[in-house]
VMD Tcl script that draws the C-alpha trace (Angstrom):
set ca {
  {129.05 35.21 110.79}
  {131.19 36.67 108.05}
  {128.47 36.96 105.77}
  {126.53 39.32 108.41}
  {129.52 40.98 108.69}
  {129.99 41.51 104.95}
  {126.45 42.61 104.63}
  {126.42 45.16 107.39}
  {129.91 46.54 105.62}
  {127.40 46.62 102.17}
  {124.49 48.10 104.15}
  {126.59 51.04 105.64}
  {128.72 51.95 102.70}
  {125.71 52.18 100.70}
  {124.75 54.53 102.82}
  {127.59 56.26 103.31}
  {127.68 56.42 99.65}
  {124.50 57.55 99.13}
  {124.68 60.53 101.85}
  {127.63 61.54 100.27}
  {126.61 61.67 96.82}
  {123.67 63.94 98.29}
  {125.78 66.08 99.99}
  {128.12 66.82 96.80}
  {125.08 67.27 94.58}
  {123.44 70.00 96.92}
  {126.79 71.10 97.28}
  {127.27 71.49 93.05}
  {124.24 72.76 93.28}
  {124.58 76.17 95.68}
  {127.90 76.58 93.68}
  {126.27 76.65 90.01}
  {123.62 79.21 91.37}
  {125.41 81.09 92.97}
  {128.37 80.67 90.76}
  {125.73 82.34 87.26}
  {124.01 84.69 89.81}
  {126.81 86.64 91.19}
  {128.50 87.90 87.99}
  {125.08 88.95 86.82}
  {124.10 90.84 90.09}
  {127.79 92.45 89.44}
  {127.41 93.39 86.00}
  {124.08 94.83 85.96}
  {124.02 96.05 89.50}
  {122.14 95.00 92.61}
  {119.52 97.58 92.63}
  {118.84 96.75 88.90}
  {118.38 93.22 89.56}
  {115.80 93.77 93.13}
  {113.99 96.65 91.22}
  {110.05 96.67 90.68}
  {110.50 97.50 86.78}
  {110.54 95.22 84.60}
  {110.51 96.78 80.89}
  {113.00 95.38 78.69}
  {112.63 98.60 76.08}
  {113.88 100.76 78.84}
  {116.66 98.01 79.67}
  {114.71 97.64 83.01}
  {114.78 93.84 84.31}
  {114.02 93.97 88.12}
  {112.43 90.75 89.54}
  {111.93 91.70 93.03}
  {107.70 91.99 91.65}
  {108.04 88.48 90.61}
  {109.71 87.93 94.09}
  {106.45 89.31 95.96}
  {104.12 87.42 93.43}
  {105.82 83.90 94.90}
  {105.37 84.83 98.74}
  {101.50 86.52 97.99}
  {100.39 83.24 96.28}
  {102.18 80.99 99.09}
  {101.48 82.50 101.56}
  {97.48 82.94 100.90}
  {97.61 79.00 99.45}
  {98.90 78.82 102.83}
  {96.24 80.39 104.58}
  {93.50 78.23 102.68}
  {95.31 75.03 103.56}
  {96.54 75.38 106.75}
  {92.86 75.32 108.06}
  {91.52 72.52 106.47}
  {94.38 70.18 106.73}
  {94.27 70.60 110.46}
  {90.62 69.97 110.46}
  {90.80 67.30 108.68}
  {93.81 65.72 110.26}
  {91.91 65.92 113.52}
  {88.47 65.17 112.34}
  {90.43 61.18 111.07}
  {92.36 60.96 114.00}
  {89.49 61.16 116.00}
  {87.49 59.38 114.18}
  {89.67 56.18 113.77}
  {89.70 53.44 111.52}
  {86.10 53.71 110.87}
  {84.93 53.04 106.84}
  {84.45 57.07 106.26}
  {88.03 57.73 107.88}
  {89.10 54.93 104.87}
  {87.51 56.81 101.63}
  {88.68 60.14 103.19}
  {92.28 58.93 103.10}
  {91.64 57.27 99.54}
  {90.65 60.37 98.41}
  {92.94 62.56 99.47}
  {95.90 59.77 98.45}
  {94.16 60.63 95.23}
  {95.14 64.10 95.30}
  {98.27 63.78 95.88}
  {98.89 61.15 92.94}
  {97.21 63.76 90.40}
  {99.21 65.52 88.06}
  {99.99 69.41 88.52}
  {98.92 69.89 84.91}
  {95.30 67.85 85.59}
  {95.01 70.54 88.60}
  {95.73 73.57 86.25}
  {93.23 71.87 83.37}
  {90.44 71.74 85.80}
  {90.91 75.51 87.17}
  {90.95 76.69 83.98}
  {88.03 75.12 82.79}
  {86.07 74.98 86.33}
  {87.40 77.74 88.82}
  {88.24 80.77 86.23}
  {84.87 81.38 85.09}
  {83.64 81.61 89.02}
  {86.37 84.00 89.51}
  {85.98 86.31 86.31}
  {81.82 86.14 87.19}
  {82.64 86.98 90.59}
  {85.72 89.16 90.82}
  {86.02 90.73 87.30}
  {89.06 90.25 85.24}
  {90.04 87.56 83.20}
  {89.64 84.74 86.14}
  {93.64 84.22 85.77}
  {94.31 85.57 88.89}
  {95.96 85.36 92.15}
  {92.89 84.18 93.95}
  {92.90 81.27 91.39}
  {96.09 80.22 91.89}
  {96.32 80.35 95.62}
  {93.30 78.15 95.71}
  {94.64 75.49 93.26}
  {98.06 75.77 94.84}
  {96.28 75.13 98.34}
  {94.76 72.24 97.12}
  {98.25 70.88 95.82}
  {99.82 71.00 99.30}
  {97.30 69.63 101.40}
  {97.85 66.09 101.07}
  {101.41 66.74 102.11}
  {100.57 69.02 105.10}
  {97.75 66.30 105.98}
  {100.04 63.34 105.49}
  {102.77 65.17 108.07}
  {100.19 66.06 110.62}
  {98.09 63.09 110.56}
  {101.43 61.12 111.62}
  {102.04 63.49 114.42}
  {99.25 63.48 115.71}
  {98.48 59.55 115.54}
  {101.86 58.96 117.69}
  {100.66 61.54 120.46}
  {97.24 60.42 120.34}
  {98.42 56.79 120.88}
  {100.44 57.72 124.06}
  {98.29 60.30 125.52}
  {94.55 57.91 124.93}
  {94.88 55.81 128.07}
  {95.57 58.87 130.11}
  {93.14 60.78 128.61}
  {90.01 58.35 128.62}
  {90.78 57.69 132.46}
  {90.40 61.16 133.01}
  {87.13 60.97 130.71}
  {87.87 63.06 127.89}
  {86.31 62.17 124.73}
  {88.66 61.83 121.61}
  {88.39 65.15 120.43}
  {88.83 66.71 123.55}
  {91.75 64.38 124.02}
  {93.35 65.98 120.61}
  {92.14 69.70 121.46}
  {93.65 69.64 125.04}
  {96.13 67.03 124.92}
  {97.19 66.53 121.71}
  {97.63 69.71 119.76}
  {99.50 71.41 122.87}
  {102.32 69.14 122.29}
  {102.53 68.95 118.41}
  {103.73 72.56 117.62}
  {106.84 70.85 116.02}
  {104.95 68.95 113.56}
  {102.56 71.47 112.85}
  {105.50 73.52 111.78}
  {106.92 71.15 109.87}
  {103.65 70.64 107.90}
  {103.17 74.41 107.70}
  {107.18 74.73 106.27}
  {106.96 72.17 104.13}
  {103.67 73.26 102.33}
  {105.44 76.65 102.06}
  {108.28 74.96 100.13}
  {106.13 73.07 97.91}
  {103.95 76.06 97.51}
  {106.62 78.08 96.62}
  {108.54 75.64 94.10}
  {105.66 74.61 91.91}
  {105.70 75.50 88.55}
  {102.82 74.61 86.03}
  {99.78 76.03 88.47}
  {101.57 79.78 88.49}
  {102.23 79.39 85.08}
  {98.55 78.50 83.97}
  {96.64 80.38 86.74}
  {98.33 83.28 87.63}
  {98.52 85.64 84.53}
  {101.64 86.55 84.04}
  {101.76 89.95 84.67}
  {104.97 91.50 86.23}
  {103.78 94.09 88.88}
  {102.68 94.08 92.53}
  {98.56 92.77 92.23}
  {96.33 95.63 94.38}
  {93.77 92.82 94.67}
  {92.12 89.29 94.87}
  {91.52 89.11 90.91}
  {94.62 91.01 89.93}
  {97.56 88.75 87.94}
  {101.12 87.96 89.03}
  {104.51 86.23 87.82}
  {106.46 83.74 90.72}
  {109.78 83.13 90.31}
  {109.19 79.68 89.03}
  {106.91 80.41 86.66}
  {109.09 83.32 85.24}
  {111.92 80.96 84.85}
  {109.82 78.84 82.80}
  {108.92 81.49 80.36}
  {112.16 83.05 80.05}
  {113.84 79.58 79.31}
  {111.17 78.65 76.88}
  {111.22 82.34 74.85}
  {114.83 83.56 75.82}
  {118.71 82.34 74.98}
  {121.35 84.98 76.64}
  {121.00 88.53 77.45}
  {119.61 90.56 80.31}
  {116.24 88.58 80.60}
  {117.78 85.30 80.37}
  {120.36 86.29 83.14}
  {117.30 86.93 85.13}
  {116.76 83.80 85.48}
  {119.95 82.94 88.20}
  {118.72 85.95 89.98}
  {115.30 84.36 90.18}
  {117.51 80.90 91.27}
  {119.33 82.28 93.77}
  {116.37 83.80 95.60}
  {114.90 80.43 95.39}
  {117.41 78.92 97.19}
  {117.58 81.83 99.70}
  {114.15 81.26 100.20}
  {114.56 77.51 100.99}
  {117.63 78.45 103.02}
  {115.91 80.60 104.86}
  {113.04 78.69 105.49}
  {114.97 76.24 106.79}
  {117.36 78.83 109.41}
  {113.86 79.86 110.73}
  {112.69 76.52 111.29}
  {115.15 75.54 113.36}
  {114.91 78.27 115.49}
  {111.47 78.43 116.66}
  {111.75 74.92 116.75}
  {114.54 75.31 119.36}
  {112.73 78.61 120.83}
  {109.97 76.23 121.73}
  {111.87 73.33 123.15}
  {113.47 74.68 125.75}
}
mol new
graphics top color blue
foreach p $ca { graphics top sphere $p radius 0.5 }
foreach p [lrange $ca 0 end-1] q [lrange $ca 1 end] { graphics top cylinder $p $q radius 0.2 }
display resetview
């Protein structure tokens, strides 16, 4: 008896431990970005920051085109994957346990084990030519790295959905087969009508990941600061532009860019999260 009590005592302070070791490290965290970001954002001026300019002869080092490069490429990564992971989620669900349900999860538990880097190797070398023969330009684009960004996310979006739906398709089947719906029609009219939440959550969470990655941007994209007026245009994200900078820059006005571009980040992700939990209430009630 006193050696369950001693290891539910270890159990919970580990815990305890743990969650509050999290919560000081986010907590360090928002304080060391926001801590670098403000003075900059005071020193060389709000407008100067959030300006479309960025030309560093003029002493011009606005981010706020790198700011729209991030949402156009997640949000149209988002558009690609969205689709597919639903159809796919649905398409195993219904199918069960069958051998081709099997080597489609294999395959896309593949995906998600493969290296950004391998991703960004095999766009280069497979998708740019398609998209400079196609599109013009130099096939580093924002098409190309929307597509290879969508392809990133979808074994998380599929992953989160898939469990969603397998719970509600588990309590709603016996109902649904007296009735004499077929499995599909038992997801389409059943299942799906009930699962906004987790459809959110996959869509949020494939906008975070979209959003934070790094090496696909940085290969794919181009590089270009400005606004793109099209498919085949390039772009800079934030994350990729804090790569560079850190890589090619040690202090001054382009390297204090970089907690600018860190603190929209994280206002992004806050943000994200704020709006999340209100449609999510919106919905419940």
């Amino acid at each position: 008896m006193k050696h369950l009590k001693f290891y539910d005592w270890l159990t919970k302070s580990i815990i305890y431990s743990s969650t509050l070791l999290v919560l000081i490290s986010i907590g360090l965290l928002f304080i060391a970005i926001i801590g670098f970001a403000v003075p900059v954002l005071i020193n060389d001026g709000l407008l100067n920051s959030l300006q479309l300019a960025w030309n560093p002869k003029n002493n011009e080092y606005g981010i706020l085109a790198i700011f729209i490069g991030t949402c156009l490429v997640s949000f149209l990564a988002l558009i690609f994957a969205t689709p597919i992971a639903l159809v796919t989620t649905l398409w195993l669900v219904g199918l069960g346990k069958g051998f081709p349900c099997l080597i489609i999860l294999y395959l896309i538990r593949i995906m998600a084990s493969i290296p950004t880097v391998v991703y960004g190797f095999i766009a280069i070398f497979l998708l740019t030519p398609i998209i400079r023969n196609g599109l013009g330009g130099s096939g580093l684009s924002w098409l190309t790295a929307s597509i290879m960004v969508a392809l990133l996310i979808l074994p998380t979006m599929v992953f989160i959905l898939l469990t969603g739906f397998e719970a509600q398709f588990k309590r709603m089947q016996l109902c649904g087969t007296a009735l004499g719906l077929t499995p599909f029609e038992i997801l389409c009219h059943l299942v799906l009508p009930t699962s906004y939440q987790t459809m959110i959550a996959a869509i949020l969470l494939g906008m975070g990941r979209a959003m934070g990655d790094t090496l696909l941007p940085l290969m794919l994209a181009g590089n270009a600061i400005h606004i793109p007026s099209g498919l085949s245009d390039n772009l800079r994200t934030l994350t990729a532009h804090m790569a560079l900078v850190t890589a090619n820059e040690v202090g001054g006005a382009a390297y204090n860019s970089l907690f600018v571009a860190g603190l929209l980040l994280l206002l992004i992700s806050v943000s994200i999260r704020l709006i999340s939990q209100k449609i999510l209430s919106h919905l419940s009630r």
